[in-house]
N, C-alpha and C positions, 0 to 999 in steps of 0.2 A: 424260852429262847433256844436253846438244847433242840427244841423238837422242829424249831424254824432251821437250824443250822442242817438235820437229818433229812426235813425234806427238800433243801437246794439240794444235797449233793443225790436224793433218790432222783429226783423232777430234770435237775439242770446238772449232774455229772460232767457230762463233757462240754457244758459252757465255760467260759473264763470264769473264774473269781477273781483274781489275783492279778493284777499289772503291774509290773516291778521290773526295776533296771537290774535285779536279780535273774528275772526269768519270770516267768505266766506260769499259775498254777489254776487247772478247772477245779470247780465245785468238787468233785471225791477226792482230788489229790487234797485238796484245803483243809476238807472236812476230815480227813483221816490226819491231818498234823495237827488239828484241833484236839483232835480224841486221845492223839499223844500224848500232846501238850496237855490234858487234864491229868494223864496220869504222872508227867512228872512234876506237877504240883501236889495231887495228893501224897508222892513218892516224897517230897521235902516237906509234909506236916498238914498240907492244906486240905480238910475235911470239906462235907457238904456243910453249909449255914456258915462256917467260918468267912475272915476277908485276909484277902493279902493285897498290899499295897503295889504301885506299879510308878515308876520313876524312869520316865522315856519321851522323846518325842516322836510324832506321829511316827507309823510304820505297819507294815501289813505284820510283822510278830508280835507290837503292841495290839493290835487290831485280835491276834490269835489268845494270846492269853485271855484279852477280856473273856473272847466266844470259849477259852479251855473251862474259862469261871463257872459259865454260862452254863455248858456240858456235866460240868463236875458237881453243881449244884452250889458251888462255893461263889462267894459276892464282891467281884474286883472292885479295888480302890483304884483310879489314874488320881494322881497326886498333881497338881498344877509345877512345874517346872522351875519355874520364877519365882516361888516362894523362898523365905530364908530357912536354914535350916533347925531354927528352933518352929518357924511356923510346921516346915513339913514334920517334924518330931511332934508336935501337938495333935495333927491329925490321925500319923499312924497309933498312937496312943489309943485316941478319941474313938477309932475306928477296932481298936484290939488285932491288929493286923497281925497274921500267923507267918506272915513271909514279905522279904522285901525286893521287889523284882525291878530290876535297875540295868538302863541301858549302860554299855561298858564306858558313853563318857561321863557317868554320875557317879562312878566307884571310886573316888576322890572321897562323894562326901563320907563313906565309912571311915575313913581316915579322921573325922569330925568323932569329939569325944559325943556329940549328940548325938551321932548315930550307934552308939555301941553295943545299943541291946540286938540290935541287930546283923553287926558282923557276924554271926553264926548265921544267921533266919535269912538270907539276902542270895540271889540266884542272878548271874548275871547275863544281859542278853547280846548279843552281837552276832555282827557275819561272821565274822572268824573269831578264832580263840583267842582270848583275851590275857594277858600277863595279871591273874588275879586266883586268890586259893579259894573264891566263890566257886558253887558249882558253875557248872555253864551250862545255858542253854540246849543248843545246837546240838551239844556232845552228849546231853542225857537224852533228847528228842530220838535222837538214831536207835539207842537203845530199848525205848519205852515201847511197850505196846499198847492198842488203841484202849480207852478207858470204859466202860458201858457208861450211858448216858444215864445221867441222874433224872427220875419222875419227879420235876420241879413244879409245883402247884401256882394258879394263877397271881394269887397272893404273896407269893416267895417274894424276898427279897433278891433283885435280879444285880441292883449293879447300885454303887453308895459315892455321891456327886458331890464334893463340897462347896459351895455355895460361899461369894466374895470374901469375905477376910479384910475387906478394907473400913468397916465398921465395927468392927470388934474382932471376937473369935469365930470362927466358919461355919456353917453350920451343914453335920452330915443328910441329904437328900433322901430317903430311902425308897431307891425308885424297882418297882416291880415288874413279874416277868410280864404281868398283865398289863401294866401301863406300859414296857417301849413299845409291844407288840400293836396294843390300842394305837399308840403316837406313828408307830411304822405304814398300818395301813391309811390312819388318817392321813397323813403326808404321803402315800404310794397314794392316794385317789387324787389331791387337789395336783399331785405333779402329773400324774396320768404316767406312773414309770412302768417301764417294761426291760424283757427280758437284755432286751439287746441294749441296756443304757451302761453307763460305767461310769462311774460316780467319784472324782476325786475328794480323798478327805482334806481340807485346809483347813479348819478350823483344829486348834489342838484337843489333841483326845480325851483329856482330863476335861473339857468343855461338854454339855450337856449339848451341845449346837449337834456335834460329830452323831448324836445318836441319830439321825433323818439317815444315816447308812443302811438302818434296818429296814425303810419302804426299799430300800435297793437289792437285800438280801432277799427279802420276801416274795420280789416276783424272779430270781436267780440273775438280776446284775450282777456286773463288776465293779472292781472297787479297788482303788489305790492313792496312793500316798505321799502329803506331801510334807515332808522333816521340815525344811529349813524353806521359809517363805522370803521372795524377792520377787518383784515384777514379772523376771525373764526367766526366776523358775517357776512360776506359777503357769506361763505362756509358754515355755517349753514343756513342762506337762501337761497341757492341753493337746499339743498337738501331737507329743509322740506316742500317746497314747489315746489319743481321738477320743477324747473326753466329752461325754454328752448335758452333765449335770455337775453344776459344784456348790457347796453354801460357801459366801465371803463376806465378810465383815465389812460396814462401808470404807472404812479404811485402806482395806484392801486392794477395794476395788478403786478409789480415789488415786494409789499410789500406783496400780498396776496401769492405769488408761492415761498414767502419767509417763508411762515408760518410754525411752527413744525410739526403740527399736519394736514399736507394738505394731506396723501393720508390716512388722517381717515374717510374724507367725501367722499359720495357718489356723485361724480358730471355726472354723466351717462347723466344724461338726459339734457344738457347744448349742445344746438347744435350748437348755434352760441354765437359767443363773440365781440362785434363791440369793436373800441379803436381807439383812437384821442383823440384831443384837444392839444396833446401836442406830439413832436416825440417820439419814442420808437429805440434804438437801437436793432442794426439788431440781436443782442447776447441775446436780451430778446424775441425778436420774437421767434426764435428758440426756447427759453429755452419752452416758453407758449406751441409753438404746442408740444414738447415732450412733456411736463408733463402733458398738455390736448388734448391727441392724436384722442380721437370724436368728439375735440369741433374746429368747423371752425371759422379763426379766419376773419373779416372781416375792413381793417382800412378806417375810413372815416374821411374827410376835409370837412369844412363849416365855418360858423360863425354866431353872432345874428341876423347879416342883412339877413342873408340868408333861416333862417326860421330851422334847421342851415345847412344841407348837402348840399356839391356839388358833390365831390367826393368820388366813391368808392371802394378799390383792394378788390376784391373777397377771398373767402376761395380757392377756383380753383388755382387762381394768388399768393395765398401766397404759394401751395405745388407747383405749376410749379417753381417757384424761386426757392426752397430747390431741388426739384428732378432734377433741370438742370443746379443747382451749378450758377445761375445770380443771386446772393446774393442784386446786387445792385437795381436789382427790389423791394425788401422791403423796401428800400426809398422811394419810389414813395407813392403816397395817391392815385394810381389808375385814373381812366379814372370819365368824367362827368355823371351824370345822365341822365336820357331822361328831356327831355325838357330844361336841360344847356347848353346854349352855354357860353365856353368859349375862351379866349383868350389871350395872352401874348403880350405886349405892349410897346414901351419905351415910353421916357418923352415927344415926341409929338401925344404919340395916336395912334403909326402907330406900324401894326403888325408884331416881330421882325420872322425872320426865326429861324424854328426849329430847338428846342436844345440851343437859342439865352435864359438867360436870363433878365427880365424885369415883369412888374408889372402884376399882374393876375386881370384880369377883366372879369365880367358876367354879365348875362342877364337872369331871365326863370321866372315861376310865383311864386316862392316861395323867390324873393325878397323882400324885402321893401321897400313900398314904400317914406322911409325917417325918419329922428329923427325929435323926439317930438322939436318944436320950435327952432329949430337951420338952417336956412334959408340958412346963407353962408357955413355949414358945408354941408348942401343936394346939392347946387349948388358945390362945389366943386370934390363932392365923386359920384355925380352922376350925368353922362354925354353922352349927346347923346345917353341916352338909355343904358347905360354900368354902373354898378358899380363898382367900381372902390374901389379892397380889401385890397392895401396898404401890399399885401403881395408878395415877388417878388418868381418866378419861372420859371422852362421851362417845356417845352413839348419834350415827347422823339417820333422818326417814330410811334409809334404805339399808341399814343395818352394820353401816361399816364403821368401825369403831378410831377412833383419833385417840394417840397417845398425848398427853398432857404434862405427866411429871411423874417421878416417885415422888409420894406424898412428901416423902422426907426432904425433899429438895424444891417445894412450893417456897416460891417467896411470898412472904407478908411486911408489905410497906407501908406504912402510915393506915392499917387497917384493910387496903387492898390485897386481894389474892392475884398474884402475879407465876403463869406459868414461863418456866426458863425455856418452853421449847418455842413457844408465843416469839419472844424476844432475840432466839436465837438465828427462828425459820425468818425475819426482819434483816436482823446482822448478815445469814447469807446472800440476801439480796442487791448486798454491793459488791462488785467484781474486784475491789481487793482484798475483800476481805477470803482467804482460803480453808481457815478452820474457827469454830468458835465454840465456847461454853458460857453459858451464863449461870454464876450463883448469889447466893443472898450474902452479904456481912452486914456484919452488927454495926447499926447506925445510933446516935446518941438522943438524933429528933426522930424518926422516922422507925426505930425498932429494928429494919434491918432497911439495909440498900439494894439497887439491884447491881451487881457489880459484871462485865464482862472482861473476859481472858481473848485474846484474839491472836493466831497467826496470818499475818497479813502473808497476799499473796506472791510471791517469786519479784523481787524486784519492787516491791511496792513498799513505800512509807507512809503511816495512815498516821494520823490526828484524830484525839478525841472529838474537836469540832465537827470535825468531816461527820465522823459516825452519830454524832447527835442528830444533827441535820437529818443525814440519810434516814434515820430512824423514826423519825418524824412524819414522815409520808405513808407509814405502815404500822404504826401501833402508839397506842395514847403515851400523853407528855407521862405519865406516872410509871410505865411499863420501862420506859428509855433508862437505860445505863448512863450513870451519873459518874460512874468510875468505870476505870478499865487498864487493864495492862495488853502490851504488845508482847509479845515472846514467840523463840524460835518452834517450840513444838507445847504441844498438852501431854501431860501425863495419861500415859492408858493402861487397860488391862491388856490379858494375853489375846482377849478377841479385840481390840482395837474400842474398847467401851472407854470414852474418858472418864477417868477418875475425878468427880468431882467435891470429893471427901476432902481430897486431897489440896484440891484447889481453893475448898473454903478452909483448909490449914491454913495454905501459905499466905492467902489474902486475907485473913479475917481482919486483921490491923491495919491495913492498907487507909487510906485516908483519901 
């Protein structure tokens, strides 16, 4: 990644890199505070192979540390935000982190006796200087001279992703320089990106999502930044920096095409719009391509193992669905990338026939090659060359694969296998209903229930009746929600994935 960073700035020098309410910085201007920025981490402890943690939200000098990691040969942690502070002290632990790099509004948490091995080890980052006895960034940057790039081998560990925390404890990633590089060009080919594209990051950094920044590095895009996510700043970063390309979580994009003030902005130059992590009802796809009818929408499937993309439906494949009325092709998360193979499985391994299905497993070089110190977790999940994604689906004739469920979240009712997304992609189909999740709880006849959580829509009061009914026209009497609560919002993660862990807590007793 180091030698990807050395040929933007040889190739694409005087292009932009950088779009910031700071100021624009080209490719050698960037590349040279990169090479800095390695030297003042190895200057506060941070060796080649070692990691140091990073506690920030998005930002083009979060974005620099990672590439300082990258240059230095050393393997950034982005730490999730939102965690409590015994979670984030568990991972920089797990992780053996030599330094703790914290935007100046996280320097509270050293005040936390959790944080104390670290008050020495902790480098703080801001615009301006900050009222703190941390070093500080900015002020060692000026100082520092450029660092020589480290000879990082394909294999090397590049960058260490932790993975949910909402079923246990986290699990460290360990993604290589060969895998984002692999995942950069596969996602630079199916987006078709070029020099002149500018790539806003929204998703948060500590997400494996942000890594599709590298198809944008690689052919010398731009690239900027968005901290604090709201409608109007999401659409005012679009337009003052004529943004070509963004990944948004469906959430996101649910709440921003909600915004009052959306055809105040100019989004012209928005050509593409990726989206995943989380389904999208086929009533919000629609609504996007209308109301951004130049901007192609492209949905993609992956995950942290994966460096993150597998899958991709094209902007093509989303208007062929609308122009030929197969609505149910927007379910789909599209066909594999070059160099994925994939496959549909049951529970001995053996590949089920099409349309059949069973657990989605891959192979390409943009896997991982395993989590950090977890031995019986890699031998489990990763077999005979196959990883093994614990998310079940099928494949339809023409290759495009339909997500299903994580395994772990199949319901089993009276002996039937019922997927929640079956029942959920149902429940969107009535216009009041605005968000929904379905999960299993424990039933006394029946082994488990199918239980639905719903946000009704703006102004609307829904009845269980109602949704029975409706449900009824679109998936058998056994799949239908027998129970359900209404509520004001679902519990989510930082990319807008509903936590549904969480919501077989709270409802498991429900009756």
């Amino acid at each position: 990644m180091g030698t990807v960073l050395r040929r933007a700035a040889a190739l694409f020098g005087n292009r932009p890199a950088i779009l910031d309410r700071e100021g624009n910085m080209t490719w050698s201007q960037y590349v040279d505070r990169v090479a800095r920025a390695a030297s003042v981490l190895n200057g506060l402890g941070v060796n080649a192979g070692e990691r140091f943690g990073i506690l920030s939200r998005n930002s083009f000098r979060h974005a620099e540390l990672i590439n300082a990691g990258y240059w230095l040969g050393a393997v950034p942690v982005p730490v999730n935000v939102r965690l409590a502070p015994p979670e984030i002290r568990y991972i920089l632990d797990d992780a053996q982190c030599q330094l703790l790099v914290l935007e100046d509004r996280f320097l509270p948490l050293l005040d936390n006796e959790t944080f104390a091995p670290w008050r020495d080890k902790a480098l703080c980052v801001a615009a301006e200087r900050s009222n703190t006895r941390s070093p500080q960034y900015e002020a060692l940057l000026i100082d520092a001279g450029p660092a020589p790039i480290h000879q990082a081998r394909q294999e090397d560990d590049a960058l260490l992703l932790y993975t949910g925390g909402t079923t246990g404890r986290s699990k460290g990633v360990r993604l290589t320089h060969g895998n984002l590089i692999a995942n950069g060009t596969q996602v630079a080919l199916v987006a078709r990106t070029y020099a002149e594209d500018r790539f806003l990051h929204v998703s948060p950094m500590f997400h494996s999502a942000d890594c599709l920044g590298t198809a944008f590095t690689l052919v010398g895009g731009a690239h900027a930044y968005l901290s604090e996510f709201s409608g109007k700043n999401l659409l005012q970063a679009i337009e003052t920096h004529r943004i070509t390309v963004t990944m948004l979580a469906p959430t996101v994009i649910i709440l921003t095409l909600q915004e009052p003030d959306f055809e105040r902005f100019d989004l012209q130059s928005l050509r593409l719009m990726f989206y995943g992590s989380a389904p999208m009802a086929v009533e919000w796809i629609k609504r996007a391509m209308e109301r951004l009818p130049h901007t192609g929408l492209e949905q993609l499937y992956g995950l942290t193992e994966t460096a993150p993309i597998l899958t991709a439906m094209t902007p093509e494949e989303h208007h062929h669905a609308i122009a030929s009325g197969n609505h149910e092709l927007l379910r789909s998360v599209g066909k594999p990338l070059v160099q994925v193979d994939l496959r549909i499985v049951d529970e001995d391994d053996r590949e089920v026939p099409i349309g059949s299905v069973g657990e989605i497993v891959v192979r390409g070089p943009n896997v991982t090659k395993g989590y950090l110190g977890l031995p019986e977790q890699n031998a489990k999940t990763f077999r005979n060359g196959w990883f093994h994604t614990g998310d079940a689906g099928r494949v339809d004739a023409e290759g495009n694969l339909y997500l299903m469920d994580r395994l772990k979240d199949m319901i089993i009712t009276g002996g039937e296998n019922v997927y929640s997304s079956e029942v959920e992609a149902a429940l969107y189909k009535y216009p009041g209903v605005h968000e929904a999740a379905v999960v299993g709880v424990p039933d006394e006849t029946w082994g488990e229930a199918v239980f639905a959580v719903i946000v009704p829509a703006p102004g609307r009061t829904l009845r269980e009746e109602e949704i029975i009914e409706h449900c009824r026209r679109y998936i058998g009497g056994y799949k239908i929600p027998r129970r359900m609560a209404f509520v004001e919002a679902l519990p989510k993660s930082a990319m807008g994935k509903i936590l549904k862990t969480e919501l077989r807590k709270i409802y498991s007793g429900a009756k």
